[in-house]
C-alpha positions as CSV (number, residue, x, y, z in Angstrom):
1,X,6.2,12.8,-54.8
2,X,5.9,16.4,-54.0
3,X,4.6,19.0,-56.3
4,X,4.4,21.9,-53.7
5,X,4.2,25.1,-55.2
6,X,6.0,24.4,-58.5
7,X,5.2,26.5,-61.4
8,X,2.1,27.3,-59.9
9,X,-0.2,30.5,-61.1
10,X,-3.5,32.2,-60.5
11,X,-5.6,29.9,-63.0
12,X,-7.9,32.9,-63.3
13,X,-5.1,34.8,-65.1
14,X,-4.8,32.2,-67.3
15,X,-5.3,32.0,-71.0
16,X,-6.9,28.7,-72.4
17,X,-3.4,27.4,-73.6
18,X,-1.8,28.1,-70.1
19,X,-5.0,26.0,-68.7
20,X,-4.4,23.4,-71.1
21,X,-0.6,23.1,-70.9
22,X,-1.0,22.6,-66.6
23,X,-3.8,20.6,-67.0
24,X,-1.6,18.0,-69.2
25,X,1.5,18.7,-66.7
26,X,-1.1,17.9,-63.6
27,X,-3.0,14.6,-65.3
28,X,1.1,13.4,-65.6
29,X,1.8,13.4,-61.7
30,X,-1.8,12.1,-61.5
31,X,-1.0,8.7,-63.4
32,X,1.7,8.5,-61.3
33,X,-0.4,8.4,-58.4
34,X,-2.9,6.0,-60.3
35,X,0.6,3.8,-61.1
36,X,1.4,3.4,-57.4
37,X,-1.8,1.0,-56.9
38,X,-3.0,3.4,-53.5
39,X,-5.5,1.8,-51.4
40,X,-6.4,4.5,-49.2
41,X,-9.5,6.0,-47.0
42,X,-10.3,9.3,-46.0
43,X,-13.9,8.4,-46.0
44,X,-15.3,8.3,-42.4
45,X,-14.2,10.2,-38.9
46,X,-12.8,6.8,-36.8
47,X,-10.3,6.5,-34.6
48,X,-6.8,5.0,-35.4
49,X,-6.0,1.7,-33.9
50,X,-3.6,3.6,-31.6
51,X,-5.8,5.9,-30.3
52,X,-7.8,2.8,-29.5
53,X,-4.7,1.3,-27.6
54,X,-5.4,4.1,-24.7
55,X,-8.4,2.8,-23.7
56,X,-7.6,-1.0,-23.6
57,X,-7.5,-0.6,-19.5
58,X,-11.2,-0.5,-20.0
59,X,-11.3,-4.8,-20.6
60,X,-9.3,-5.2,-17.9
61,X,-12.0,-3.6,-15.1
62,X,-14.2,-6.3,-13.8
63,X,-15.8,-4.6,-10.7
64,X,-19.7,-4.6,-10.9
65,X,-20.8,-3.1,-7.9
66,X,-21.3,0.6,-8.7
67,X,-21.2,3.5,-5.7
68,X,-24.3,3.0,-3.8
69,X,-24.2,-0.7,-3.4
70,X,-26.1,-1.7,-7.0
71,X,-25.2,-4.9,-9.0
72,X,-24.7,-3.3,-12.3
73,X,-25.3,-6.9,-13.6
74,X,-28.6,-7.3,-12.9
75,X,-32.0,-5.6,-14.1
76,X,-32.9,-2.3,-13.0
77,X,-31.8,1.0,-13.3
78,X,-33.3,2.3,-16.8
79,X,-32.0,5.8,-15.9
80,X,-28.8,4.9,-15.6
81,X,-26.2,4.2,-12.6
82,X,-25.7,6.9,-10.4
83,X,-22.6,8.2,-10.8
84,X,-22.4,7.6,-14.7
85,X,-25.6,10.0,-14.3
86,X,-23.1,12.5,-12.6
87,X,-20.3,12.1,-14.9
88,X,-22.2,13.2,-18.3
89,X,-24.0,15.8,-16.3
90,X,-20.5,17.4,-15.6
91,X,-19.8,17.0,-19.3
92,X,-23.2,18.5,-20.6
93,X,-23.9,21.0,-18.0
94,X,-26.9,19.5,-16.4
95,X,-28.2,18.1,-13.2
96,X,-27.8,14.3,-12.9
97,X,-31.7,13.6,-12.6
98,X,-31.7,15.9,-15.9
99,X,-29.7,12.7,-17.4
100,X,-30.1,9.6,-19.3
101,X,-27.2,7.3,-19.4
102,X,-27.8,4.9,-21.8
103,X,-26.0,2.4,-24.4
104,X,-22.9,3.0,-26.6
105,X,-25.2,5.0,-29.4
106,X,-25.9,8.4,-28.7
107,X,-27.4,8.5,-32.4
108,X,-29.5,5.6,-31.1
109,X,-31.0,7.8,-28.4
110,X,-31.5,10.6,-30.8
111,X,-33.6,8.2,-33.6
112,X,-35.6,7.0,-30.5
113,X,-36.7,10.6,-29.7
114,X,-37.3,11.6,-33.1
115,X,-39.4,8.6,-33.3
116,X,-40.8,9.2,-30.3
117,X,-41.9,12.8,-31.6
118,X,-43.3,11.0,-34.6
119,X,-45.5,9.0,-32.7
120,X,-46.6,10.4,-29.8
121,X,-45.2,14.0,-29.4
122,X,-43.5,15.2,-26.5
123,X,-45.1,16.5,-23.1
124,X,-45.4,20.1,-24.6
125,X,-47.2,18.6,-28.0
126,X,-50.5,19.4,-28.9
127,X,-50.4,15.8,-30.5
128,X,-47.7,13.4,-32.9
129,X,-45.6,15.0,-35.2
130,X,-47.1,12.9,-38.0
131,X,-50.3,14.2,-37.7
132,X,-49.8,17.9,-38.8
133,X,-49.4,17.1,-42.5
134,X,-45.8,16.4,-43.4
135,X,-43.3,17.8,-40.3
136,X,-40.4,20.1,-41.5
137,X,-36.7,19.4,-40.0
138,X,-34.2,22.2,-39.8
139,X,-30.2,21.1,-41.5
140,X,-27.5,23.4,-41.4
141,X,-25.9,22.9,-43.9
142,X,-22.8,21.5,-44.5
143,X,-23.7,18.8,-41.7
144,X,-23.7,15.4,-40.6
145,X,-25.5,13.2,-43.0
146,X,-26.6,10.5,-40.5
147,X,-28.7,13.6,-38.3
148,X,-30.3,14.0,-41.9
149,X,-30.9,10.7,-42.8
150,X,-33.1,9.9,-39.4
151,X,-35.5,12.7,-40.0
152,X,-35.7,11.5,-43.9
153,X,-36.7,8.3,-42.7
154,X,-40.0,9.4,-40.7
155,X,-40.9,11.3,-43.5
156,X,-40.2,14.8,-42.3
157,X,-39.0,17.1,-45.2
158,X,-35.3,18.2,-44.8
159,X,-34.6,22.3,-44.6
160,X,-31.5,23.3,-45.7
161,X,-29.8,26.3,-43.4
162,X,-26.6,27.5,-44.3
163,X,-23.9,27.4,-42.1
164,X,-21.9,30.0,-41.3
165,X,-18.6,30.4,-38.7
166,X,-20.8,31.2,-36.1
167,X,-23.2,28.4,-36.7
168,X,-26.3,28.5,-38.7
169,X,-27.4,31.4,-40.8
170,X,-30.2,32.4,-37.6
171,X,-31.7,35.0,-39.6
172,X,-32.8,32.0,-42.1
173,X,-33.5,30.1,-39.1
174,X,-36.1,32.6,-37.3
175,X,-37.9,33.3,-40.3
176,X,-38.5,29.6,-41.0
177,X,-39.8,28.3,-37.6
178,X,-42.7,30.7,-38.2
179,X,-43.8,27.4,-40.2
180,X,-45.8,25.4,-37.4
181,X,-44.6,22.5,-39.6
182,X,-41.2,22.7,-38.4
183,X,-40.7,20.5,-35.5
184,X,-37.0,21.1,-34.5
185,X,-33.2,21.8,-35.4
186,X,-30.3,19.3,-36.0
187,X,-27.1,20.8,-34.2
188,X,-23.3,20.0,-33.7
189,X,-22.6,22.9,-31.7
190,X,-18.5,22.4,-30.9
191,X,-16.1,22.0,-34.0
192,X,-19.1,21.3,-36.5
193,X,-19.3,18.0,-38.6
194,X,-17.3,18.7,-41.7
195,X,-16.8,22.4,-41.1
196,X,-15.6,22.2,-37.2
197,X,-17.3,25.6,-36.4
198,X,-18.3,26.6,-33.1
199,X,-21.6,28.2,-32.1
200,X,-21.4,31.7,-30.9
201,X,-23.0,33.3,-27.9
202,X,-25.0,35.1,-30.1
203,X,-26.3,31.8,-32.0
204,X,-27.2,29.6,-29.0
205,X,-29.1,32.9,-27.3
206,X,-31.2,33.6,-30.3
207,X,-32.0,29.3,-30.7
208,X,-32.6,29.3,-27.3
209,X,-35.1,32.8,-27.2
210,X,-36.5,32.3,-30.6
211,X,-40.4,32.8,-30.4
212,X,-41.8,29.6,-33.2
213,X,-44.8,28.9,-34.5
214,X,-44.4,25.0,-33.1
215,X,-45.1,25.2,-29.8
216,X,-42.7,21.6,-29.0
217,X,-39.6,22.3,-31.2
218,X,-37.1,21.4,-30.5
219,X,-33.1,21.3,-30.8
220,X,-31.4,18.6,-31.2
221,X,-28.1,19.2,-30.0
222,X,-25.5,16.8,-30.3
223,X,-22.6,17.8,-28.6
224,X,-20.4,15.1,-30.4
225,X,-16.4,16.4,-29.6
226,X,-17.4,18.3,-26.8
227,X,-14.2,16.7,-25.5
228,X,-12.2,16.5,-28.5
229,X,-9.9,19.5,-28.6
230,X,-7.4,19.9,-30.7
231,X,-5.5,23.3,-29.6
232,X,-4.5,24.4,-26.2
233,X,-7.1,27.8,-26.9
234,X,-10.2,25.5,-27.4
235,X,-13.4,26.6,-28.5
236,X,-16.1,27.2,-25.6
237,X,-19.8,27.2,-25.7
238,X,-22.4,28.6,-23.7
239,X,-24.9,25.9,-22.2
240,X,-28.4,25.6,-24.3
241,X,-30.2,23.8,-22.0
242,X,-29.3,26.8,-19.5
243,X,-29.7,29.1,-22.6
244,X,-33.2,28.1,-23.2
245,X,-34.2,27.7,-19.5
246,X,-33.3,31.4,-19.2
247,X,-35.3,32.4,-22.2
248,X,-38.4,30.2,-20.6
249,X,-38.1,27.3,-22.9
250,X,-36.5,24.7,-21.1
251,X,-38.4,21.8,-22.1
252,X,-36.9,22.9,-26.4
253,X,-33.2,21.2,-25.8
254,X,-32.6,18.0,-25.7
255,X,-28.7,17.3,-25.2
256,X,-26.8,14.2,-26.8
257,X,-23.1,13.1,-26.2
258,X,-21.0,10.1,-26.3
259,X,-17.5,8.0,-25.3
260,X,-17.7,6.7,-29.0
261,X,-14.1,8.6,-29.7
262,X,-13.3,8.6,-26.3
263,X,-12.7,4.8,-25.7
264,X,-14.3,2.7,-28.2
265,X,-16.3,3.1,-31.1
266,X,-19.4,0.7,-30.7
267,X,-18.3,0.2,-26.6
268,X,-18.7,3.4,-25.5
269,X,-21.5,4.8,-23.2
270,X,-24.1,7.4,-24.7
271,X,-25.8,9.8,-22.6
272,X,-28.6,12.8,-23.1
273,X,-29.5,15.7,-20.8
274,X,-33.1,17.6,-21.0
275,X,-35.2,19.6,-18.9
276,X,-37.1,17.0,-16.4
277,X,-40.1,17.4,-18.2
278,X,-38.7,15.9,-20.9
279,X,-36.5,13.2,-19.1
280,X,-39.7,11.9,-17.1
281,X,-41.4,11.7,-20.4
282,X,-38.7,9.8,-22.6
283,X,-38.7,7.3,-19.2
284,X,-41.9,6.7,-19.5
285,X,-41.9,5.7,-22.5
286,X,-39.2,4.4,-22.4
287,X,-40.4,1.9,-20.2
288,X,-41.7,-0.3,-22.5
289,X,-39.3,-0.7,-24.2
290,X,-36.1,-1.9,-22.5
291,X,-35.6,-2.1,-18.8
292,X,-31.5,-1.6,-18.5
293,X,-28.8,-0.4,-20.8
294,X,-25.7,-1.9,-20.5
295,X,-24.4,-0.7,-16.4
296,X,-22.0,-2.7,-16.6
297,X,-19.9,-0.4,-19.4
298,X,-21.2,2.1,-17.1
299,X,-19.7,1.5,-14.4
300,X,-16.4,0.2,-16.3
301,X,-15.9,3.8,-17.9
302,X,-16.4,5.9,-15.0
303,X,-13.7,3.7,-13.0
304,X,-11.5,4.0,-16.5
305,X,-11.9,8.0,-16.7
306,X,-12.9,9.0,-12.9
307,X,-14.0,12.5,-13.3
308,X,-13.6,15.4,-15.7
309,X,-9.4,15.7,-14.6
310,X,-9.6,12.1,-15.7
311,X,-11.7,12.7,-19.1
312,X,-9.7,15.8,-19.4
313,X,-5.9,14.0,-18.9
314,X,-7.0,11.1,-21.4
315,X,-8.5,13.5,-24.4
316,X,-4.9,15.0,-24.4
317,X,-3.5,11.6,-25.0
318,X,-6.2,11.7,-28.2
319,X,-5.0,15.1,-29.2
320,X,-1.6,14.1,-29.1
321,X,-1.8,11.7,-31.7
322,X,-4.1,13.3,-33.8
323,X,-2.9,17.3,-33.9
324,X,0.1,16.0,-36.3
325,X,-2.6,14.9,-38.6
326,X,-4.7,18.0,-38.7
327,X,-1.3,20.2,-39.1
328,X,0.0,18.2,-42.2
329,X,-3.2,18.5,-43.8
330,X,-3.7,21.9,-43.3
331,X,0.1,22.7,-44.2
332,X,-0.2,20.5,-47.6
333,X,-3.6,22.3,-48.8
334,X,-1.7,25.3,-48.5
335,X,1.5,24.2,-50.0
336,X,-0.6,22.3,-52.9
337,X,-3.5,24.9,-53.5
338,X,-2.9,28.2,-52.0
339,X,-0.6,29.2,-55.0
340,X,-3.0,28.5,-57.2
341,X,-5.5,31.6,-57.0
342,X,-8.8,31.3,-55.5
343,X,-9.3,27.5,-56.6
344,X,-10.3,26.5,-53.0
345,X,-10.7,27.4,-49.2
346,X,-10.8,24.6,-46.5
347,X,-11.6,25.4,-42.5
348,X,-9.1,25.3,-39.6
349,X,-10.6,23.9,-36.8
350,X,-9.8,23.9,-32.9
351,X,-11.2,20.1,-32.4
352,X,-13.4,17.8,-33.7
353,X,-12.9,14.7,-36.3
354,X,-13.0,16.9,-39.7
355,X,-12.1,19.9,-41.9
356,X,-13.8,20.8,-44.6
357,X,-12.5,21.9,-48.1
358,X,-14.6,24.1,-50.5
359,X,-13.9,23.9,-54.1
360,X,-14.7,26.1,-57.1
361,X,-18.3,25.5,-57.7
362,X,-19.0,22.7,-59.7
363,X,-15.8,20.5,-58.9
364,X,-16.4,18.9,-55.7
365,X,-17.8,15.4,-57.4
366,X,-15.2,15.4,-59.8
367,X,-12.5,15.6,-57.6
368,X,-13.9,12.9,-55.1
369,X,-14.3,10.7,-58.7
370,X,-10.7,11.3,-59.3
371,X,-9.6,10.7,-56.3
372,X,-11.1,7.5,-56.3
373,X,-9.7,6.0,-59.2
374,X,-6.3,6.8,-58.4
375,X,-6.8,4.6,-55.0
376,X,-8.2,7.2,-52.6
377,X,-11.6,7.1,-51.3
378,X,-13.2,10.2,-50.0
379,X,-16.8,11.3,-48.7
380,X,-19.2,11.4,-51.3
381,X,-19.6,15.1,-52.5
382,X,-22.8,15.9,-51.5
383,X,-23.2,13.7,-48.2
384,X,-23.3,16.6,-46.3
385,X,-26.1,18.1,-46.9
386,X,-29.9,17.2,-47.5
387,X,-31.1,14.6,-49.2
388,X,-27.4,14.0,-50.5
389,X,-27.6,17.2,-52.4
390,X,-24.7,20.4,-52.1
391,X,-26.3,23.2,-54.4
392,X,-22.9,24.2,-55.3
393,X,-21.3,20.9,-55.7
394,X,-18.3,22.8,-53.6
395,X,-18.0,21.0,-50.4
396,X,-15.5,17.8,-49.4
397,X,-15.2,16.5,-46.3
398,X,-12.1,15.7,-45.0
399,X,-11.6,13.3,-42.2
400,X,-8.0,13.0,-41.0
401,X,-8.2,10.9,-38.2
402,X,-8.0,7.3,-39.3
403,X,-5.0,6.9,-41.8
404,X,-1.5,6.6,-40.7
405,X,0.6,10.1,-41.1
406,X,2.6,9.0,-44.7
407,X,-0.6,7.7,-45.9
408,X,-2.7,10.8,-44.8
409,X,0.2,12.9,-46.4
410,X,0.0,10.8,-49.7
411,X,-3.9,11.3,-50.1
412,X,-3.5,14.8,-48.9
413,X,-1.3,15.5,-51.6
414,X,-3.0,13.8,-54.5
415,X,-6.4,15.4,-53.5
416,X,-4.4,19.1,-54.1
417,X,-3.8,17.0,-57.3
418,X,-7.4,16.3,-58.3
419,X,-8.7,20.0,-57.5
420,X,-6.1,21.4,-59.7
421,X,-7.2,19.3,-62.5
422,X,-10.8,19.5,-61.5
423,X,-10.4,22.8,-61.5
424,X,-8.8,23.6,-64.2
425,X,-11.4,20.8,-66.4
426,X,-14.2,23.5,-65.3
427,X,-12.2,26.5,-66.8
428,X,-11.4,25.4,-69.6
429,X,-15.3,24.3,-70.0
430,X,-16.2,28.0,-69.5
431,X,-13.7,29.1,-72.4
């Protein structure tokens, strides 16, 4: 079933019986969507089966001892091995004793050290976060709902920043961490979760020189598809913990990445880079905690990958398979919306797991609830941004990665579908 561009107009030229008479033509095609009984999910950024298939070498690698001699069965170790240490700090632009190699989670690491900063503080604190009142968290805005839901958690309450192209609104940002309430900055600096922006120079300058009001904020920069490139002109950005050591704050990034869409989801290894300040610190305590991650994995993934070449050599193998996805998309928004007047934009990004598609203000939930009971289950409008909450009800996320190509093309084509009508439900409202 493919609608492309027919008899489609600029439904802002419309008159109410034009709206009505496309809106009856569109809620046809959608009941024959609804007839087909579609089971489909757009919902969540995971890899596809086959893009798990390239990393099944992993379970075949049983060799323990790691470089220097260590048993990466035993105890021991709670930095990390060695050269998994050396391997992320290639990948985050850091020193290896500025590194933290620890389990498949890099989220994990990041609720530790938010609850660390709840509890105790940091080295730079003047004491625990809980104790000035009720802490402040910077969001940009659309972004990834898990970041948001940690700080919610502890308590802190959630700041929404907007985002723009070239990362978040820092004119919003500046003015707020004034505040000394504000303790620090969620971040997806390369291809953005939804939008798939990239931070500019500018941006990651002005975070790192910023003059605030806290004297231990800090970012929280997780440099999820830091790897995950989708174009052969990828998107590059400048280092932050470099950025802010230059501006004399090096102890205000603290660096997160992970093999989760690498290798495997829930198998990977997760690592973090800070100043080493910080890492002593987060040893420390640390400590008490647990005394190994899993060096074992360690050890099997650098084997598996080698070095950056390595890293490098298998990403392509991941862009492959999931470039096609990201072009039909892309090509059926514009075939299914583009003709339709200023009803929607969506982002083209260079990498990352997602797009994001903005709808006329007011229509995002509807068109996720339409798409769901025709058999296509989206992100829930809203999840996004704080507290579950988009102030324009505009924003969808899209996350191509999962579904198979003539199932992605299906629910790519129905959600066109479901704007139209959404869209055209909302006009007809304002009449």
């Amino acid at each position: 079933m493919r609608e492309g561009k027919r008899n489609m107009a600029d439904y802002f030229a419309m008159d109410s019986r034009q709206c009505a008479q496309e809106l009856d033509s569109l809620r046809k095609i959608y009941e024959e969507y609804a007839a087909k009984g579609l089971k489909l999910d757009m919902s969540r950024g995971k890899p596809a089966p086959d893009q798990l298939d390239l990393s099944m070498e992993l379970l075949t690698i049983t060799d323990y001892k790691g470089e220097t001699g260590i048993d990466s069965r035993n105890y021991g170790n709670l930095e990390g091995m060695p050269e998994a240490r050396r391997f992320f700090a290639d990948i985050l632009g850091a020193q290896p004793d500025e590194v933290i190699v620890g389990g498949n989670s890099s989220l994990n690491m990041m609720y530790y050290l938010i609850d660390l900063g709840w509890r105790l503080g940091f080295a730079d604190s003047p004491a625990a976060w809980n104790a000035c009142g009720r802490p402040k968290f910077l969001c940009p805005a659309p972004g990834y709902d898990r970041h948001f839901r940690v700080t919610e958690y502890f308590g802190f309450e959630l700041i929404t920043v907007p985002m723009l192209p070239t990362g978040p609104d820092m004119d919003c940002v500046e003015a707020l961490v004034k505040d000394e309430a504000v303790k620090g900055i969620w971040c997806v600096p390369l291809y953005s979760n939804p939008d798939g922006y990239s931070y500019s120079d500018e941006t990651v300058r002005r975070l790192a020189a910023m003059e605030t009001a806290a004297p231990d904020f800090k970012i929280m920069w997780d440099n999820a598809y830091c790897v995950h490139h989708l174009t052969d002109t990828h998107d590059v950005i400048l280092n932050m913990l470099e950025e802010c050591r230059k501006a004399g704050h090096e102890d205000r990034a603290l660096m997160f990445c992970s093999l989760s869409k690498v290798t495997f989801p829930g198998a990977g290894v997760a690592a973090m880079a800070a100043s080493r300040r910080n890492i002593d610190y987060i040893l420390k305590n640390m400590f008490p905690m647990i005394i190994s991650f899993d060096k074992l994995n360690q050890v099997r993934h650098i084997r598996f990958l080698k070095d950056m070449d390595g890293l490098a050599a298998h990403m392509e193998k991941h862009r492959a398979l999931l470039e096609p996805k990201f072009r039909a998309v892309l090509a059926i928004l514009d075939e299914g919306l583009s003709g339709c007047g200023s009803i929607a934009r969506w982002t083209k990004p260079n990498g990352g797991y997602f797009l994001s598609l903005y709808t006329l203000g007011g229509c995002a939930k509807r068109t996720v609830q339409l798409c769901r009971e025709a058999g296509v289950v989206l992100t829930d409008a809203g999840a996004a941004y704080p507290y579950g909450v988009d102030p324009q009800d505009s924003n969808i996320r899209i996350a191509p990665t999962f579904p198979p190509l003539d199932e992605l093309e299906t629910a790519s084509r129905l959600l066109c579908v479901c704007v139209r009508i959404a869209t055209l439900e909302k006009l007809l409202q304002r009449q």
